[in-house]
N, C-alpha and C positions, 0 to 999 in steps of 0.2 A: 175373087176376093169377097169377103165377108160371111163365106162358107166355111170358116175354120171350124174342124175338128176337135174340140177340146178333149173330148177322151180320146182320142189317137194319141194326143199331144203330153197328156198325163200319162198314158200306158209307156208312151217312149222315154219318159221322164224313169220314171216308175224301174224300166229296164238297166239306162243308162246308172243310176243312184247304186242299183243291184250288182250290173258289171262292177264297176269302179270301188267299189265296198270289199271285194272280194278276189285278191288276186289269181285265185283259181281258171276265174273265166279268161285271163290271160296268156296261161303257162299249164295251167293244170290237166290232167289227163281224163281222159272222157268214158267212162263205162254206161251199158245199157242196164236198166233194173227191169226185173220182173212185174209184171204191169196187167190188170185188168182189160179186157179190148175196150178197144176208145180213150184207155188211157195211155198217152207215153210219158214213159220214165227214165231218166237218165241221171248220173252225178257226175259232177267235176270234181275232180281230188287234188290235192297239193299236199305230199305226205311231208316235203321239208317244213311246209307250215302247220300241219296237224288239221286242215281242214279240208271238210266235202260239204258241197252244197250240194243237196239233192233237190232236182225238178220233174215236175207234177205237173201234165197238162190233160188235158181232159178234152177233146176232139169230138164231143157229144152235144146234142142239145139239151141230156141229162144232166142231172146232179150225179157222180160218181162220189164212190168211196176206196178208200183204197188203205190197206193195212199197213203199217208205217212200220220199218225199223231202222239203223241205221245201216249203212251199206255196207260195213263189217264190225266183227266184235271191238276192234278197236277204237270205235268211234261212239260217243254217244250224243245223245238230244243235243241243241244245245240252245236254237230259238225257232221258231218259223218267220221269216221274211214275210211270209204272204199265204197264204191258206189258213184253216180252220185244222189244229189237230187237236183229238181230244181223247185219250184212253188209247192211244196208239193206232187210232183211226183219224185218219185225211179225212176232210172231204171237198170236195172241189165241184164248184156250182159249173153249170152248164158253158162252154166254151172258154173254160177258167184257168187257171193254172198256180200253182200251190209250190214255195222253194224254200225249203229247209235246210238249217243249219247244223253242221255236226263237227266235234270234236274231239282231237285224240285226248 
């Protein structure tokens, strides 16, 4: 006791707020994306709800950057959750991870 974690405890927040926000991560179907080494990338889809959240994680002690689009033409931008996008470029700090919003 008195050892708590506060950023574990905010990152599990942080996860939990993101699950529940987004019925994808419940029901929705899981594709791999094309991805830089060190970085993995994958999206949850729900096409009855017209959305994909795509995630960005970054497995380096580096900053990565990673070129952004939506995961098909049917879907566009629509906010980032958590990462830095700017001109169609991630970037994601050193053991980071980055979850975008897209919409039909």
């Amino acid at each position: 006791w008195g050892n708590v974690d506060t950023e574990l405890i905010a990152y599990t927040k942080e996860l939990g707020r993101i699950r529940k926000a987004y019925k994808v991560f419940k029901n929705g179907r899981m594709h791999f994306l094309s991805a830089p080494e060190d970085v993995m990338a994958f999206v949850r889809v729900q096409e009855t709800a017209g959305t994909a959240v795509q995630i960005y994680i970054n497995r380096s002690p580096h900053e990565q950057t990673v070129t952004f689009a939506p995961w098909n033409e049917n879907y566009a931008y629509e906010k980032t959750e958590r990462g830095l996008l700017s001109d169609n470029t991630l970037t994601l700090g050193a053991f980071d991870y980055a979850i975008v919003v897209c919409k039909k």
